[in-house]
FILUM-923971 format. One record per atom (N, C-alpha, C): x negated, y, z negated. Coordinates in steps of 0.05 Angstrom, whole numbers, padded with zeros to 5 digits, always signed. Example, Ala and Ser with C-alpha at 12.3 -4.5 7.8 and 13.67 -1.06 7.14 Angstrom:
// residues 2
-00264-00114-00156
-00246-00090-00156
-00264-00066-00156
-00257-00045-00142
-00273-00021-00143
-00258+00001-00157
// end
This chain:
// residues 169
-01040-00621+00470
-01022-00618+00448
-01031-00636+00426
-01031-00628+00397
-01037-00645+00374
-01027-00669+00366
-01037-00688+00360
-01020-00706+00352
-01022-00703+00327
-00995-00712+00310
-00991-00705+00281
-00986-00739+00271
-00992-00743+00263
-00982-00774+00244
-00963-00763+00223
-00938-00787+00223
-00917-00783+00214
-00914-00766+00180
-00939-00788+00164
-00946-00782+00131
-00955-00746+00133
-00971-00740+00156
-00978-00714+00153
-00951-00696+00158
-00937-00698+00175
-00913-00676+00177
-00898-00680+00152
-00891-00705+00135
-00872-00702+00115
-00897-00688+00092
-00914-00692+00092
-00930-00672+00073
-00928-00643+00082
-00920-00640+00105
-00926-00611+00111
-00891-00607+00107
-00873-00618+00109
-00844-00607+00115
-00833-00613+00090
-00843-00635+00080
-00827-00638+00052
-00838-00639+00025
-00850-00609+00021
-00862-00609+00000
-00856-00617-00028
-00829-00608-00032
-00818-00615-00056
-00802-00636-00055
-00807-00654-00040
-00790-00684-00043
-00804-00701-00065
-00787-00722-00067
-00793-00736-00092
-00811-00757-00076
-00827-00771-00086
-00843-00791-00082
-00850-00813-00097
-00848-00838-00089
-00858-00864-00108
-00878-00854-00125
-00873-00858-00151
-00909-00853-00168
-00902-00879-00189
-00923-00884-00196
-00925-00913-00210
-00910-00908-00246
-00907-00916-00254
-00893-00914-00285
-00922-00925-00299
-00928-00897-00314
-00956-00909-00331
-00949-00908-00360
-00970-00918-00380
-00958-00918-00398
-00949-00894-00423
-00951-00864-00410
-00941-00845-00409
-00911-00839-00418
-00903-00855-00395
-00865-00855-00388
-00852-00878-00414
-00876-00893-00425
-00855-00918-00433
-00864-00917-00467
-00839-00922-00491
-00852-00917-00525
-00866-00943-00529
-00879-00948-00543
-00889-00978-00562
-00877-00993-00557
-00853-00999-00561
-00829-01018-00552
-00834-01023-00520
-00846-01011-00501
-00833-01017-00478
-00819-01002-00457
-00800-00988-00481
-00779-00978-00466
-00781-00954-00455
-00766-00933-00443
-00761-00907-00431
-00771-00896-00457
-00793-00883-00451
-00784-00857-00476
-00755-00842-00478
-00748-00826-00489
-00725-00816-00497
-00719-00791-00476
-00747-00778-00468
-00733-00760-00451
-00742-00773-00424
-00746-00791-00422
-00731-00806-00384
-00711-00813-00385
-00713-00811-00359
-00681-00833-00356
-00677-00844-00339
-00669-00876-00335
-00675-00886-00308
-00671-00881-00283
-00651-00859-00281
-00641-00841-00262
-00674-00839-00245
-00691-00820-00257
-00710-00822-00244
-00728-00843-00227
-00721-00866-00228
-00727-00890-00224
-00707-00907-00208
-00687-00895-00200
-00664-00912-00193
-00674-00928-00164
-00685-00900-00147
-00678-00911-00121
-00705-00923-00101
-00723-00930-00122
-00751-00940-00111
-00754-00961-00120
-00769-00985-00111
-00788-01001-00115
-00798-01010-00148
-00804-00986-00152
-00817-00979-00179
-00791-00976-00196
-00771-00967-00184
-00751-00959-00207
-00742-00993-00207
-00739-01001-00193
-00728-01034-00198
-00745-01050-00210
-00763-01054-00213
-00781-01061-00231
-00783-01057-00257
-00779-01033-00267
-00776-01023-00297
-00744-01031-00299
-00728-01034-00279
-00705-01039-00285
-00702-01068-00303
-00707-01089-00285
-00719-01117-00296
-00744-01106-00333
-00747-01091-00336
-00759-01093-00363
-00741-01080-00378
-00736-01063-00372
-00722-01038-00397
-00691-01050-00403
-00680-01058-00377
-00645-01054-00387
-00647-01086-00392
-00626-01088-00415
-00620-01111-00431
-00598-01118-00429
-00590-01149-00416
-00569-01154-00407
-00565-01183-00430
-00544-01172-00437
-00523-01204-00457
-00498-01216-00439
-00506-01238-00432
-00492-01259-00424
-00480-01282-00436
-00455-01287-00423
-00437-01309-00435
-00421-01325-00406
-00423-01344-00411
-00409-01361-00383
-00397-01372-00399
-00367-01369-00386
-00344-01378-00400
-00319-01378-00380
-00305-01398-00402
-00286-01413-00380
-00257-01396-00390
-00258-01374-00398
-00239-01351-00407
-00253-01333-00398
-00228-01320-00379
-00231-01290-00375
-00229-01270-00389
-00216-01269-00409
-00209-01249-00436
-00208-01267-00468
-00206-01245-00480
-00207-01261-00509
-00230-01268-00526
-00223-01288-00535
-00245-01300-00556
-00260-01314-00529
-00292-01320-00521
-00302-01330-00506
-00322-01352-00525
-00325-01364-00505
-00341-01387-00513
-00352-01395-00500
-00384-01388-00494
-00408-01397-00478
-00401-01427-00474
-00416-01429-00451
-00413-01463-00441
-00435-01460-00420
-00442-01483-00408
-00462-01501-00387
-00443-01523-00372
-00425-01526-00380
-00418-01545-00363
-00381-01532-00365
-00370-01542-00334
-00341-01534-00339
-00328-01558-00317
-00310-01571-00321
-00298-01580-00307
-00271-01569-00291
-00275-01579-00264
-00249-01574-00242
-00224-01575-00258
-00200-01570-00248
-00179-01563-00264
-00149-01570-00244
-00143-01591-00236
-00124-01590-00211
-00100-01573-00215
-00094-01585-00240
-00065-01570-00248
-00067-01528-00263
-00087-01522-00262
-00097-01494-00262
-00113-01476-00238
-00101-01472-00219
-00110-01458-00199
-00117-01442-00209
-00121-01420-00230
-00138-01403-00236
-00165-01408-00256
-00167-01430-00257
-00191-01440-00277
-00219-01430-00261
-00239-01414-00268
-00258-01407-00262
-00281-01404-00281
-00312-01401-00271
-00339-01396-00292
-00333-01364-00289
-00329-01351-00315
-00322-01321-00314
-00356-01316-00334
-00365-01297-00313
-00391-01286-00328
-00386-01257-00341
-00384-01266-00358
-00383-01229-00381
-00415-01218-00382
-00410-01200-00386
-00433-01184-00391
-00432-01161-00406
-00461-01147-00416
-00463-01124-00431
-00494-01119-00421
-00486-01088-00410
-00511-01071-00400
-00523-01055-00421
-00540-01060-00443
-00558-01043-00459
-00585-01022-00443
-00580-00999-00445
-00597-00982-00441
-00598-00970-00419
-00569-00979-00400
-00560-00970-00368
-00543-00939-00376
-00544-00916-00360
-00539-00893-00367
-00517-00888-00351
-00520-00901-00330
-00496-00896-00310
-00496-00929-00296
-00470-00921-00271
-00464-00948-00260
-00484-00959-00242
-00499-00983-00242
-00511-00987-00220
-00502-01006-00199
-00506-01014-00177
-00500-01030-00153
-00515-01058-00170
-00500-01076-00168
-00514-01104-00167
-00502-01127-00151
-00521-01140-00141
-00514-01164-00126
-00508-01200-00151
-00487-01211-00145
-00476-01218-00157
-00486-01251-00139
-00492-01269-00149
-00509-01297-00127
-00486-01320-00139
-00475-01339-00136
-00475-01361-00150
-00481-01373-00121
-00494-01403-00121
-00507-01421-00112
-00513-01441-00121
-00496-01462-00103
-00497-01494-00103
-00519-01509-00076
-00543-01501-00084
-00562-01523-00060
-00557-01505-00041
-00561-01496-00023
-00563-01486+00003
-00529-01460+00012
-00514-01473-00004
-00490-01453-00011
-00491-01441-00029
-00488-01408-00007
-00486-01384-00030
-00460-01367-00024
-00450-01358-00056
-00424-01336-00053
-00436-01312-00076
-00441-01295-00050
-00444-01261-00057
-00433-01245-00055
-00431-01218-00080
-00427-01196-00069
-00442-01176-00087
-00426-01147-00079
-00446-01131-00083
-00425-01112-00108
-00430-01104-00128
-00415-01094-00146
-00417-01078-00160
-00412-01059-00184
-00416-01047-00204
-00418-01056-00227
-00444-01049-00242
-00455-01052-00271
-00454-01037-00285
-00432-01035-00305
-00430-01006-00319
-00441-01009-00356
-00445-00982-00364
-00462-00987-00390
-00426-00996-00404
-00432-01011-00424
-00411-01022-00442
-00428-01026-00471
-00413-01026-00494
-00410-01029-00524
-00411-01058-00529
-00397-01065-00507
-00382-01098-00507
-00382-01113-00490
-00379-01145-00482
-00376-01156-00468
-00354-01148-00441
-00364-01146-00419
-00335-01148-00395
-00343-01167-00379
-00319-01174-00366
-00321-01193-00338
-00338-01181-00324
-00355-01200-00316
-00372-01169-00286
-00368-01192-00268
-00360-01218-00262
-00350-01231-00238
-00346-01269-00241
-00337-01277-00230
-00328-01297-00232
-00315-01323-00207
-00332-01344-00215
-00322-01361-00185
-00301-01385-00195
-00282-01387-00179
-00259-01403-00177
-00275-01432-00186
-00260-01448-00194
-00263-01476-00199
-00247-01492-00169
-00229-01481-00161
-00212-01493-00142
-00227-01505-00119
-00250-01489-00115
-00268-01490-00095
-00288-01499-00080
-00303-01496-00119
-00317-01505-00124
-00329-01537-00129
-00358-01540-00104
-00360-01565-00100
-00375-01584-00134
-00377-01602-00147
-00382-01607-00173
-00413-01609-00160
-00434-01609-00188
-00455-01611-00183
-00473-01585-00200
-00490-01579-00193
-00513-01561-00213
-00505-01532-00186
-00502-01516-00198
-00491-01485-00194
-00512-01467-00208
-00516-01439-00202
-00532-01416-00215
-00517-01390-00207
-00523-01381-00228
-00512-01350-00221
-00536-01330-00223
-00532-01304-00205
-00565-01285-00210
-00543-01266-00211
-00555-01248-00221
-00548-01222-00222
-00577-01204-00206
-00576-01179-00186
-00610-01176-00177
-00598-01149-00170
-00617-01127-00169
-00611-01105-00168
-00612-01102-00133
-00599-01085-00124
-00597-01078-00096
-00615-01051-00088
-00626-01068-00066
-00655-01052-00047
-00656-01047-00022
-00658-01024-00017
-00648-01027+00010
-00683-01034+00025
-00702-01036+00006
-00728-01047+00006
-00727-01078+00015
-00709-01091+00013
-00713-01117+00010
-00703-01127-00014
-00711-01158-00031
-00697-01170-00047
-00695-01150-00060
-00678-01151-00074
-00680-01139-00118
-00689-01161-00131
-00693-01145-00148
-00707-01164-00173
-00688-01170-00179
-00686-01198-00201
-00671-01214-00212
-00669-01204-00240
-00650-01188-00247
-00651-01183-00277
-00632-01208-00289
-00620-01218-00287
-00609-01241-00299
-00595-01273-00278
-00618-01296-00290
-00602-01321-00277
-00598-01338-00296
-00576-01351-00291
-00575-01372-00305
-00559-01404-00289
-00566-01423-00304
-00564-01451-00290
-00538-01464-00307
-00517-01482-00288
-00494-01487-00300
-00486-01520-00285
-00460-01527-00296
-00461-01547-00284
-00429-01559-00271
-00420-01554-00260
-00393-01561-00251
-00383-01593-00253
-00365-01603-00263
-00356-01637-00264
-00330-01629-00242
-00321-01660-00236
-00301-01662-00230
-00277-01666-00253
-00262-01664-00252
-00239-01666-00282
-00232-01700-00281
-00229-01708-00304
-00233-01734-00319
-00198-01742-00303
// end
């Protein structure tokens, strides 16, 4: 009886499946970006699509110690005893995202990490996309990542940033 290797039967059974192909510079305008008739859609669920993800989509950030309203970037925030709801609220704005994507959400203090896994949706404007308690939170140098989700392994890091927690005066 023949032996078949696995790559040869999905060539033979799945002709019209989609397959990794590299992004040349074909797919992308002067700028960089998607030409106009791609769309990351095509790209979503590979290797390769997370990679152009980290180039093409443009993320605006603000760490701020307001969840709504007028915001005001900061690096440093202090604990809050008498405000149990005092938290680092990360707003965001997804430029050039077409639909919602999965993102993994990191903050980490030294060897402690608080994750999850969430939705990135295209916006006009700043929104909350997640936020960690101050209550909790041990003082010291903190980061937040934002990294796309793979069932490959890591995601890429499309956005980190470095902060700093006090204890309140």
């Amino acid at each position: 009886m023949p032996r078949f290797h696995l790559p040869v039967l999905l060539a033979v059974f799945l002709p019209g499946a989609c397959v990794d192909a590299p992004i040349t510079s074909a797919h992308l305008s002067a700028d960089g970006q998607l030409r106009a008739s791609m769309t990351q859609h095509a790209f979503d669920s590979d290797s390769a699509g997370n990679r152009l993800a980290a180039r093409t989509l443009g993320l605006t950030a603000v760490l701020a110690p307001e969840a709504n309203g007028a915001l005001e970037d900061a690096t440093v925030f202090r604990t809050r005893a008498h405000d149990p709801e005092a938290a680092v609220n990360l707003h965001l704005r997804a430029d050039h995202l077409d639909a919602p994507r999965a993102v993994r959400f990191v903050w980490s203090h030294g060897e402690q990490r608080r994750e999850r896994i969430d939705f990135l949706t295209p916006s006009d404007t700043l929104i909350l996309a997640a936020s960690l308690p101050l209550r909790d939170a041990v003082p010291g140098e903190w980061a937040v990542e934002v990294s796309t989700v793979s069932a490959q392994g890591p995601g890429v890091v499309l956005y980190r940033r470095e902060f700093e927690v006090r204890q309140a005066d």
